[in-house]
mmCIF file of the N, C-alpha and C atoms, coordinates in Angstrom:
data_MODEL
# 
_entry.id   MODEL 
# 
loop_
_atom_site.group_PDB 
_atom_site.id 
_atom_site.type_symbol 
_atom_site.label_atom_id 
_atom_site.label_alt_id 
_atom_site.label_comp_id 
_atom_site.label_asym_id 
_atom_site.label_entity_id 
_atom_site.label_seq_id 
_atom_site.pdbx_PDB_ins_code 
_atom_site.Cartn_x 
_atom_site.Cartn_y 
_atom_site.Cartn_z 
_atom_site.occupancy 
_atom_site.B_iso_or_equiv 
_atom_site.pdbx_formal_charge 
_atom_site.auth_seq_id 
_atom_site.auth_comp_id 
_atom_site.auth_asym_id 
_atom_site.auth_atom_id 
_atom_site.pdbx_PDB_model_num 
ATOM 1   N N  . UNK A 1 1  ? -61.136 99.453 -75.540 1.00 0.00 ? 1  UNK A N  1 
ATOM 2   C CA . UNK A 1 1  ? -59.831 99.636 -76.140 1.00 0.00 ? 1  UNK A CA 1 
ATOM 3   C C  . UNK A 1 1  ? -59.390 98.309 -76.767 1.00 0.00 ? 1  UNK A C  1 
ATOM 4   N N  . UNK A 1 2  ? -58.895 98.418 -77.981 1.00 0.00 ? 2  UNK A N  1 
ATOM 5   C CA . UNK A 1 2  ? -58.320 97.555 -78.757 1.00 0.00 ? 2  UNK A CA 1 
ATOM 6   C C  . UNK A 1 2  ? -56.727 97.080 -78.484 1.00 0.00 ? 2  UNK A C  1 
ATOM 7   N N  . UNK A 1 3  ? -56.641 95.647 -78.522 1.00 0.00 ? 3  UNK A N  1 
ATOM 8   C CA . UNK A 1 3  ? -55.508 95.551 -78.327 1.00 0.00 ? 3  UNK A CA 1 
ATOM 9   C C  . UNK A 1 3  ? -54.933 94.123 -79.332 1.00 0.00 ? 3  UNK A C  1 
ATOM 10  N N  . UNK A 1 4  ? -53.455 95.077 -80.333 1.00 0.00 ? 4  UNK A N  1 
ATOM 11  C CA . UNK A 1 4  ? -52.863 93.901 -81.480 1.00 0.00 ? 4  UNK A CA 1 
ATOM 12  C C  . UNK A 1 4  ? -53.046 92.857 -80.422 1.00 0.00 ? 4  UNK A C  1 
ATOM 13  N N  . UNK A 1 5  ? -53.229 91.450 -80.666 1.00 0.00 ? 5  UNK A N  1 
ATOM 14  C CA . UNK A 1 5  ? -53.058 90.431 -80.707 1.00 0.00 ? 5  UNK A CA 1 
ATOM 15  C C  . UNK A 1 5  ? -51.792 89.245 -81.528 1.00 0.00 ? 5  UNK A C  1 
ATOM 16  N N  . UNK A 1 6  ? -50.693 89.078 -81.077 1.00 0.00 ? 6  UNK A N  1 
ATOM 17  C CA . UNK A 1 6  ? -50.357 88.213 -81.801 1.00 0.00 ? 6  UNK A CA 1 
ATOM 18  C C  . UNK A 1 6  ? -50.451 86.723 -81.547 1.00 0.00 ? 6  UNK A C  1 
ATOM 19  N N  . UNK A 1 7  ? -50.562 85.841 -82.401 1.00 0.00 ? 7  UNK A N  1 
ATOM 20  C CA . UNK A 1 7  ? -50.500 84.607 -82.107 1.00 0.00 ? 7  UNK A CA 1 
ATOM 21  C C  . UNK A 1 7  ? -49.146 83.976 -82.041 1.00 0.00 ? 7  UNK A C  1 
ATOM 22  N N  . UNK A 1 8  ? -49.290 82.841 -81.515 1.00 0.00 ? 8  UNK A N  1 
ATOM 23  C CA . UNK A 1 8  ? -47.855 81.967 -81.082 1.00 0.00 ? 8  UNK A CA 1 
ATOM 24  C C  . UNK A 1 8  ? -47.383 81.601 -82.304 1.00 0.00 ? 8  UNK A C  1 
ATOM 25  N N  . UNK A 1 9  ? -48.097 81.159 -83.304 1.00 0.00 ? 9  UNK A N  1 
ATOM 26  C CA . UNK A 1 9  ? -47.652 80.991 -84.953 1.00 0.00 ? 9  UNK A CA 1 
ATOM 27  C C  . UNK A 1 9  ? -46.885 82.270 -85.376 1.00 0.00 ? 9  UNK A C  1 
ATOM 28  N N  . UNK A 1 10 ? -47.669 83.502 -85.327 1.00 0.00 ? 10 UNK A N  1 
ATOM 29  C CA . UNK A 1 10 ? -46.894 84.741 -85.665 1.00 0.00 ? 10 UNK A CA 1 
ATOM 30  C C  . UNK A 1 10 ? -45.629 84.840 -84.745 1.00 0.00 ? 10 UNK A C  1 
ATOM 31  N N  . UNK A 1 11 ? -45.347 85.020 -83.760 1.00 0.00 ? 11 UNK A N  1 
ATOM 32  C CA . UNK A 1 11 ? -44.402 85.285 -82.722 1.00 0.00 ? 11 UNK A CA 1 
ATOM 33  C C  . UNK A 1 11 ? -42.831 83.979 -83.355 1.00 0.00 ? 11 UNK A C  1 
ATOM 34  N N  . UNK A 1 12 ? -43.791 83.171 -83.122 1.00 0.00 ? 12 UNK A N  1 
ATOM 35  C CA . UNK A 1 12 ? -42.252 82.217 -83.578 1.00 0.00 ? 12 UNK A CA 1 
ATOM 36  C C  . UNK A 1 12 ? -42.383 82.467 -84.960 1.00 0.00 ? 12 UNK A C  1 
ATOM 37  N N  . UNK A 1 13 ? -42.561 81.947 -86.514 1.00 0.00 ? 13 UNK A N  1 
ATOM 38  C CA . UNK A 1 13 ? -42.609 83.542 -87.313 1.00 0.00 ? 13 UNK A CA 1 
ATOM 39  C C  . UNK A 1 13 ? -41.332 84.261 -87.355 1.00 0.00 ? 13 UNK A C  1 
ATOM 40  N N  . UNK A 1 14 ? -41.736 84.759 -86.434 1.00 0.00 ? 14 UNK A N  1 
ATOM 41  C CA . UNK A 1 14 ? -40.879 86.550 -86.220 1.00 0.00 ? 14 UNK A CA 1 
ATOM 42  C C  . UNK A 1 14 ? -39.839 86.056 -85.749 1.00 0.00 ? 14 UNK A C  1 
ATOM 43  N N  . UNK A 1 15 ? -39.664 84.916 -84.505 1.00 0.00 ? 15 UNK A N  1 
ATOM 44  C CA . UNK A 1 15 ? -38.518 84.990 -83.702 1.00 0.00 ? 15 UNK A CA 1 
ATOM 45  C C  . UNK A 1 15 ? -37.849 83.799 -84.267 1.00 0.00 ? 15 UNK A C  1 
ATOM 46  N N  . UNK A 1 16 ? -38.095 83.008 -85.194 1.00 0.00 ? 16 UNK A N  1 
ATOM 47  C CA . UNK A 1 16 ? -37.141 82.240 -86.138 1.00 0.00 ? 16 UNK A CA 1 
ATOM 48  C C  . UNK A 1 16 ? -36.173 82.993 -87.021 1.00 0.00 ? 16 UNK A C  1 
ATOM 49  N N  . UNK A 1 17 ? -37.112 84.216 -87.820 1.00 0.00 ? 17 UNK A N  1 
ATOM 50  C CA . UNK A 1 17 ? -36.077 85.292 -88.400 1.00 0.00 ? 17 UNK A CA 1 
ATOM 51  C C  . UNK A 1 17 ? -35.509 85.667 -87.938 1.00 0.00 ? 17 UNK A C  1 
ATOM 52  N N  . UNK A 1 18 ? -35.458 86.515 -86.874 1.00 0.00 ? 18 UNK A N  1 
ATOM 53  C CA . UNK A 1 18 ? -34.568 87.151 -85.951 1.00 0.00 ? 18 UNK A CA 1 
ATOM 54  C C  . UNK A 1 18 ? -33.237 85.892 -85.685 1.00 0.00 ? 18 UNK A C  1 
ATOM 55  N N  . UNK A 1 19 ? -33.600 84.994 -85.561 1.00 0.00 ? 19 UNK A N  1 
ATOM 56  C CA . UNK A 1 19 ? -32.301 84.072 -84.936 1.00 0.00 ? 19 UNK A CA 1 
ATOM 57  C C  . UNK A 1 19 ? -31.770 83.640 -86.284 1.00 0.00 ? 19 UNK A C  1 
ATOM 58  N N  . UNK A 1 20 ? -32.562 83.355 -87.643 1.00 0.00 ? 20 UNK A N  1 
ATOM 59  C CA . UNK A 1 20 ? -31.655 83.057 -88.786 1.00 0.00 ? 20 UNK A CA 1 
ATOM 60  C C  . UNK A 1 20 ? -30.825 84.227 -88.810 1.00 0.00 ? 20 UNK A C  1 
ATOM 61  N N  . UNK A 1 21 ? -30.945 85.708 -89.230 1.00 0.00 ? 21 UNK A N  1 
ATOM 62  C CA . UNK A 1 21 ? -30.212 86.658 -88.995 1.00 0.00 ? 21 UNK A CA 1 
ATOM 63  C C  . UNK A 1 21 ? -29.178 86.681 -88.077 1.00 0.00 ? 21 UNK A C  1 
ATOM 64  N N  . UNK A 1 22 ? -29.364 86.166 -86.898 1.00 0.00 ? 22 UNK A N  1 
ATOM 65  C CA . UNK A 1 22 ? -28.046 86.178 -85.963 1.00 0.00 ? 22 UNK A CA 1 
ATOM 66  C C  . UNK A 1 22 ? -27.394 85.023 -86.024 1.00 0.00 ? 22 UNK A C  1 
ATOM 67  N N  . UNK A 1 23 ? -27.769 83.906 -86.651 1.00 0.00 ? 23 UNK A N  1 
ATOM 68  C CA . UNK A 1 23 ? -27.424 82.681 -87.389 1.00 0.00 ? 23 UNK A CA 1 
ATOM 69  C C  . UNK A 1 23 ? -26.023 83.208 -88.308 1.00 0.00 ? 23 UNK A C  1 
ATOM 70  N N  . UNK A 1 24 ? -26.801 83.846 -88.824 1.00 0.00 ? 24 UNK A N  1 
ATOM 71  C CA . UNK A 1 24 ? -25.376 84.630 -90.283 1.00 0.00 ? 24 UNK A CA 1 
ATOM 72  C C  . UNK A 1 24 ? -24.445 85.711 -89.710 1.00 0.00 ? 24 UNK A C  1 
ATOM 73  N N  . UNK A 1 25 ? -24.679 86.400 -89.226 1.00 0.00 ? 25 UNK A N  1 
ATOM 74  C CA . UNK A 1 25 ? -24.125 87.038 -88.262 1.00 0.00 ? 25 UNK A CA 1 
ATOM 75  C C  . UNK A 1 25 ? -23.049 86.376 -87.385 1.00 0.00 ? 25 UNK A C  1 
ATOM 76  N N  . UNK A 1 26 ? -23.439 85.740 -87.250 1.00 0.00 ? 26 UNK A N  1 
ATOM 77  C CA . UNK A 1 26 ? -22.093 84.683 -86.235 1.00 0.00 ? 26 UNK A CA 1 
ATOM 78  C C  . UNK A 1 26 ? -21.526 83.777 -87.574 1.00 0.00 ? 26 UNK A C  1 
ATOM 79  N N  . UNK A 1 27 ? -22.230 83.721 -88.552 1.00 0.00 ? 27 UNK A N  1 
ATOM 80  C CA . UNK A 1 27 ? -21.053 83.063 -89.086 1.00 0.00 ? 27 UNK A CA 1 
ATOM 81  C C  . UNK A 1 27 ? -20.114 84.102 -90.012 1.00 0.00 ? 27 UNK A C  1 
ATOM 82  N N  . UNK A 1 28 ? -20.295 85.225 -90.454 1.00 0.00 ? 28 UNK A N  1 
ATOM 83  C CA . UNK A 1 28 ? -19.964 86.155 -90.501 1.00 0.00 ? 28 UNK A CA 1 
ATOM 84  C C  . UNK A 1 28 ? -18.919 86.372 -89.569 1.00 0.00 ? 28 UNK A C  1 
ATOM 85  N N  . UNK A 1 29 ? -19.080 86.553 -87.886 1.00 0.00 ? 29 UNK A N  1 
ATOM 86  C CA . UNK A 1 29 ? -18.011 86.458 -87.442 1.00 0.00 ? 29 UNK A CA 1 
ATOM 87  C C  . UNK A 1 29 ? -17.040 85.476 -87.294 1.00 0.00 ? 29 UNK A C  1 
ATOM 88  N N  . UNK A 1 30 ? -17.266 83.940 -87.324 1.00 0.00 ? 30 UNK A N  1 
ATOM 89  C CA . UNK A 1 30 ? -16.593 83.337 -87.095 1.00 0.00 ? 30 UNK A CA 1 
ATOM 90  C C  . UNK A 1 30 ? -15.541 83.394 -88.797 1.00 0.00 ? 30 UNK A C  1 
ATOM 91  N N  . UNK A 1 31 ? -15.701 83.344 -89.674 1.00 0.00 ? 31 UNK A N  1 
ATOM 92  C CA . UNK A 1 31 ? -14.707 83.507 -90.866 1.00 0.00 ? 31 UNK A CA 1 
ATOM 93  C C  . UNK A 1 31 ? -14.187 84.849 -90.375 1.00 0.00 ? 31 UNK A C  1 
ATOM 94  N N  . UNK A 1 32 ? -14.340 85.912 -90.225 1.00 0.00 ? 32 UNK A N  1 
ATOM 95  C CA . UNK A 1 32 ? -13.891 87.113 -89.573 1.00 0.00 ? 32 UNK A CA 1 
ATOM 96  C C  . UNK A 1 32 ? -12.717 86.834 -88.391 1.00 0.00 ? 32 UNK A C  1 
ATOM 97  N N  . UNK A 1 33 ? -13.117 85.719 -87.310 1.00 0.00 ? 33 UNK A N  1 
ATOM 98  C CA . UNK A 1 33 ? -12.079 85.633 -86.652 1.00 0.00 ? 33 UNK A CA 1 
ATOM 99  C C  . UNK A 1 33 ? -10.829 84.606 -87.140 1.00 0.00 ? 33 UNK A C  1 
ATOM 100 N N  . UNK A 1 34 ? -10.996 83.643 -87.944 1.00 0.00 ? 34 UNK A N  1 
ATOM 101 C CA . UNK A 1 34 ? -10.406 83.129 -89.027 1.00 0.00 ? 34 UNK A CA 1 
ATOM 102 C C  . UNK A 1 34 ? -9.176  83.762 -89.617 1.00 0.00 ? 34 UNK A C  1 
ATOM 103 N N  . UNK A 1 35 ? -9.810  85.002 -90.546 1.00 0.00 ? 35 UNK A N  1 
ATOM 104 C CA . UNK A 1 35 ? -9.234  85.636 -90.950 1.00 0.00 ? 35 UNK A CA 1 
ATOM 105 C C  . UNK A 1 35 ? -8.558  86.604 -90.318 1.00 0.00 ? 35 UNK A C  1 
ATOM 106 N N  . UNK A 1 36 ? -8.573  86.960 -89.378 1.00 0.00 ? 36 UNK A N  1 
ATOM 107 C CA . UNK A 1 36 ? -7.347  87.562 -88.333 1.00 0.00 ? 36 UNK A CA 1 
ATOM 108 C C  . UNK A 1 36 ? -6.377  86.806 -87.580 1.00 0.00 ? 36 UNK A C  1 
ATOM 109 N N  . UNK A 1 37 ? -7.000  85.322 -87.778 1.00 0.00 ? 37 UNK A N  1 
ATOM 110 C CA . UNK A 1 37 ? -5.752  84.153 -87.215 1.00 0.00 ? 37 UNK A CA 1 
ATOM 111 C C  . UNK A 1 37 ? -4.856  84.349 -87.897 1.00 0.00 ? 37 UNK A C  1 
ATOM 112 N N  . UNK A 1 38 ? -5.234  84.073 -89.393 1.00 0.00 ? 38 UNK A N  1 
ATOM 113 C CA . UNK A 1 38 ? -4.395  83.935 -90.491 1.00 0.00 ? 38 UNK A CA 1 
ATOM 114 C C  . UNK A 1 38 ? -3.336  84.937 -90.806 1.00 0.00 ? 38 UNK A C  1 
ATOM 115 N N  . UNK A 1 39 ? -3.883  86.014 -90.553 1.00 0.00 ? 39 UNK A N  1 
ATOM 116 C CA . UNK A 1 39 ? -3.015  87.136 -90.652 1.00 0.00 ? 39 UNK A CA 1 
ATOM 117 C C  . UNK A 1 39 ? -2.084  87.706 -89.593 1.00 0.00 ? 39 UNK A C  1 
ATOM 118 N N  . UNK A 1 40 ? -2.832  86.940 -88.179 1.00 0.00 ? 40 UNK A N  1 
ATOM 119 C CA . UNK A 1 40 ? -1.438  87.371 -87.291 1.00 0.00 ? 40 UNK A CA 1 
ATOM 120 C C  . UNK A 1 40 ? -0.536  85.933 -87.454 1.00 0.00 ? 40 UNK A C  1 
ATOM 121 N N  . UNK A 1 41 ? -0.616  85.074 -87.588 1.00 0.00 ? 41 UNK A N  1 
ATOM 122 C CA . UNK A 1 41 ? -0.003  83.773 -88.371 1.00 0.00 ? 41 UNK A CA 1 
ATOM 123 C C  . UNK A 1 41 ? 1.234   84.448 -89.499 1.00 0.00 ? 41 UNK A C  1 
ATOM 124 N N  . UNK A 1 42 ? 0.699   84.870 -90.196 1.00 0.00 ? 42 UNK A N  1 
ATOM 125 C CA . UNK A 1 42 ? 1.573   85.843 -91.343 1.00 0.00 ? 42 UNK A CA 1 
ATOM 126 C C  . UNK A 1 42 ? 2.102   86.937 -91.000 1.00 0.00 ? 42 UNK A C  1 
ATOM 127 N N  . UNK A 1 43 ? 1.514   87.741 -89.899 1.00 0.00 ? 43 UNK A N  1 
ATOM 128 C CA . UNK A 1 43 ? 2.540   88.677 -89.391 1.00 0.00 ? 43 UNK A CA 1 
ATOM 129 C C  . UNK A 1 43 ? 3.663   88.150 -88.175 1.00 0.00 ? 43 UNK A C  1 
ATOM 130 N N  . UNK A 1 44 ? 3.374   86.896 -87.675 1.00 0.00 ? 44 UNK A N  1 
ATOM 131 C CA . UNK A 1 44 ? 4.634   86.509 -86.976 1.00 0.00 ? 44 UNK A CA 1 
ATOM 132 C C  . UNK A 1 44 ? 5.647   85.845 -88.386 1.00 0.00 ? 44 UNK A C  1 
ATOM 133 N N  . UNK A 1 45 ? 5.367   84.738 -88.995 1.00 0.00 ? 45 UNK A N  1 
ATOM 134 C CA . UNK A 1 45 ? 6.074   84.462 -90.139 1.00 0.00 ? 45 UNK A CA 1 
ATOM 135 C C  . UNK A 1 45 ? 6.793   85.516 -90.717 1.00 0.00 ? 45 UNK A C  1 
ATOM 136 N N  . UNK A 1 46 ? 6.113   86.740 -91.011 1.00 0.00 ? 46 UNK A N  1 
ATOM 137 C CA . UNK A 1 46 ? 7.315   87.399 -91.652 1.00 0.00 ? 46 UNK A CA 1 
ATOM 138 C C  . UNK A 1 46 ? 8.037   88.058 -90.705 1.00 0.00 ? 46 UNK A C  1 
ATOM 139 N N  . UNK A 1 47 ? 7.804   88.843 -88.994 1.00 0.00 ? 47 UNK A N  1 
ATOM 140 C CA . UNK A 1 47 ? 8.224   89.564 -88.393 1.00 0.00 ? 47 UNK A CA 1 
ATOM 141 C C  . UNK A 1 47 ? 9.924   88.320 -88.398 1.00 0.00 ? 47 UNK A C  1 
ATOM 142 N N  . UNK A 1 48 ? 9.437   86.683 -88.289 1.00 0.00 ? 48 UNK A N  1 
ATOM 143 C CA . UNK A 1 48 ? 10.514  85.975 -87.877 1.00 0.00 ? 48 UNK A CA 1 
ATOM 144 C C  . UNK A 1 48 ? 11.525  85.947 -88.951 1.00 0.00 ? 48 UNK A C  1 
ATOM 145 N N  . UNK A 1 49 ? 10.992  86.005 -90.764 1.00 0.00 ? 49 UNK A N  1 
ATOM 146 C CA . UNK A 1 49 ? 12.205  86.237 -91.577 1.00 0.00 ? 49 UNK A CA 1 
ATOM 147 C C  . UNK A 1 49 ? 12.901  87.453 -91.762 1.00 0.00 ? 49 UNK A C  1 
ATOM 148 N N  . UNK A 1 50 ? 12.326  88.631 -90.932 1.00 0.00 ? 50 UNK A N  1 
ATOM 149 C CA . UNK A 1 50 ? 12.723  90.027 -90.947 1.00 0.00 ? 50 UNK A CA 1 
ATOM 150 C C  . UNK A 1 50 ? 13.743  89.972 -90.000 1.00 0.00 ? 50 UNK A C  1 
ATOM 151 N N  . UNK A 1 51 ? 13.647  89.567 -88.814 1.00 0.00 ? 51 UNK A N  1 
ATOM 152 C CA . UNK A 1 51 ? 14.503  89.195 -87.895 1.00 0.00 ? 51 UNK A CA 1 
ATOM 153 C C  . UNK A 1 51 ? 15.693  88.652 -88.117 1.00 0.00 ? 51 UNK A C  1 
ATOM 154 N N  . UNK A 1 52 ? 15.052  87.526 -88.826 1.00 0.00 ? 52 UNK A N  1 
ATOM 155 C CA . UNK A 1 52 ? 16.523  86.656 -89.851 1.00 0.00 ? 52 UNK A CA 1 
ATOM 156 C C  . UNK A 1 52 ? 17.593  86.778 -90.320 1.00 0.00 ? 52 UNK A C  1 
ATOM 157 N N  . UNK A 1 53 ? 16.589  88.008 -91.360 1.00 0.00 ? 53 UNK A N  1 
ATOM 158 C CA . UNK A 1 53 ? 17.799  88.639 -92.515 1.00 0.00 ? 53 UNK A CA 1 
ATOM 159 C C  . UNK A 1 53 ? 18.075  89.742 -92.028 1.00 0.00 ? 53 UNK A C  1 
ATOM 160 N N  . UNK A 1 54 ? 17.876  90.738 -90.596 1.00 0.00 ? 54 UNK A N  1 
ATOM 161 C CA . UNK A 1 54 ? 18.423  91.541 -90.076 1.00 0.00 ? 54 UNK A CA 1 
ATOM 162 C C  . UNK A 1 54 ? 19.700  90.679 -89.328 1.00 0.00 ? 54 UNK A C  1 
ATOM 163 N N  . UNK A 1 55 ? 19.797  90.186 -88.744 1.00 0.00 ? 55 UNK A N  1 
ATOM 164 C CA . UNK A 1 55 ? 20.803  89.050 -88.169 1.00 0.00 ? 55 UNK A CA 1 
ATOM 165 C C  . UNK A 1 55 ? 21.598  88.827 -89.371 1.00 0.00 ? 55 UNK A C  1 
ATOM 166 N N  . UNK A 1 56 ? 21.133  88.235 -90.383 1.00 0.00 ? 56 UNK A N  1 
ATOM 167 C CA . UNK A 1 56 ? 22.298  87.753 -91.380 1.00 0.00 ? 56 UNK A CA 1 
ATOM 168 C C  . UNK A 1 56 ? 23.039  89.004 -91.968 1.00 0.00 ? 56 UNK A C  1 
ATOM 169 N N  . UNK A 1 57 ? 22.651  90.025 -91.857 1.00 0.00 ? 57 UNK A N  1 
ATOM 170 C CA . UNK A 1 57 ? 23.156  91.209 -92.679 1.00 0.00 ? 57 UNK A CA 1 
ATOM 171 C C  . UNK A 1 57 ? 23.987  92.072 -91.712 1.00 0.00 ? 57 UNK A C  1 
ATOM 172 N N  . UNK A 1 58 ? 23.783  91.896 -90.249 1.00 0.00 ? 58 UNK A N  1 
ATOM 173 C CA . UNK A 1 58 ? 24.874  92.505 -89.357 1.00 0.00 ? 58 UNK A CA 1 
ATOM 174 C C  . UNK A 1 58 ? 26.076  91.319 -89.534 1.00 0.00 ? 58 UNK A C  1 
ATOM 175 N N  . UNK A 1 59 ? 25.887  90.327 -89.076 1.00 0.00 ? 59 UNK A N  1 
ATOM 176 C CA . UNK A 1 59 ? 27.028  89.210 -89.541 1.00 0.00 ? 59 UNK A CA 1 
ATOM 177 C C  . UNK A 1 59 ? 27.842  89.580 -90.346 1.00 0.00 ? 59 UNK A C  1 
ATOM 178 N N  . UNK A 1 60 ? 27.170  89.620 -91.521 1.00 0.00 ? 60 UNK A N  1 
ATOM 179 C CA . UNK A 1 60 ? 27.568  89.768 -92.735 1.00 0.00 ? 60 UNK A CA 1 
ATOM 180 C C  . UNK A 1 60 ? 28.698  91.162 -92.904 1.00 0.00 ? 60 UNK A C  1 
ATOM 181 N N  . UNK A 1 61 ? 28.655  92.120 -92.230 1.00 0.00 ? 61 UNK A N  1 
ATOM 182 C CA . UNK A 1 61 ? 29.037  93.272 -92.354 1.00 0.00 ? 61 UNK A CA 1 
ATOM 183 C C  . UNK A 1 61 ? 30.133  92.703 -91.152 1.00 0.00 ? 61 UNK A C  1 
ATOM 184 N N  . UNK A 1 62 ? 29.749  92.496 -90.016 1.00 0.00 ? 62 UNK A N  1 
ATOM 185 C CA . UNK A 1 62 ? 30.557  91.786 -88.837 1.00 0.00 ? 62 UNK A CA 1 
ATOM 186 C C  . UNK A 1 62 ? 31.989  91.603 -89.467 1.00 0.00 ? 62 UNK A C  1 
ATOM 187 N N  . UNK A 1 63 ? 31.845  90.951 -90.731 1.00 0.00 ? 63 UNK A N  1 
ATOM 188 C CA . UNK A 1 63 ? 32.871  89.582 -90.824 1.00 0.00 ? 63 UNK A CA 1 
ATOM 189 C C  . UNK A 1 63 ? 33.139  90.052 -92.289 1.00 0.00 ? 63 UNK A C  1 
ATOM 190 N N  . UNK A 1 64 ? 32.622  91.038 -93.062 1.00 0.00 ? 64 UNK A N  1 
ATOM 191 C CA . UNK A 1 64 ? 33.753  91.216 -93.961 1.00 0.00 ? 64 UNK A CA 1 
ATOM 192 C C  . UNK A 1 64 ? 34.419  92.724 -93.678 1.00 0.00 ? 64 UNK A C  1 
ATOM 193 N N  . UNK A 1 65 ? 34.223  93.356 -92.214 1.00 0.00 ? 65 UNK A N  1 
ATOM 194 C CA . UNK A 1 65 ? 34.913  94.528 -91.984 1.00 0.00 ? 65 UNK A CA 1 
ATOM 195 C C  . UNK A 1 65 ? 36.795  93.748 -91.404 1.00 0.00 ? 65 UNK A C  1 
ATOM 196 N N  . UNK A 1 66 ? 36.377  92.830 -91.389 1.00 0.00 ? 66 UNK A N  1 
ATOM 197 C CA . UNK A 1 66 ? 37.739  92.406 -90.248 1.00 0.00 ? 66 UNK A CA 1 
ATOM 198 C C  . UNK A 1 66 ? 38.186  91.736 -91.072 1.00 0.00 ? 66 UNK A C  1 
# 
């Protein structure tokens, strides 16, 4: 019975690709997690000027009913 043979040249080879691929892959994720900083960054920023100008606009009504 025959049996593939690979060599240690072939094997690393193979298992250098495999890790460049997961090489990109992680950097892939890391701009990915980046970009969800950024955006919950921007969703507190605006939740805080929404807040703001809800506050300034009850005031506002507050104080020219009286």
């Amino acid at each position: 019975m025959d049996r593939t043979v690979w060599t240690d040249e072939r094997l690393n080879d193979r298992f250098d690709g495999i890790d460049r691929r997961f090489d990109r892959v992680e950097g892939r994720l890391d701009r990915i997690e980046g970009d969800i900083r950024d955006l919950r960054t921007l969703m507190f920023q605006l939740w805080g000027t929404n807040m703001l100008a809800i506050l300034v606009t009850l005031v506002a009504v507050i104080v020219t009913r009286t």
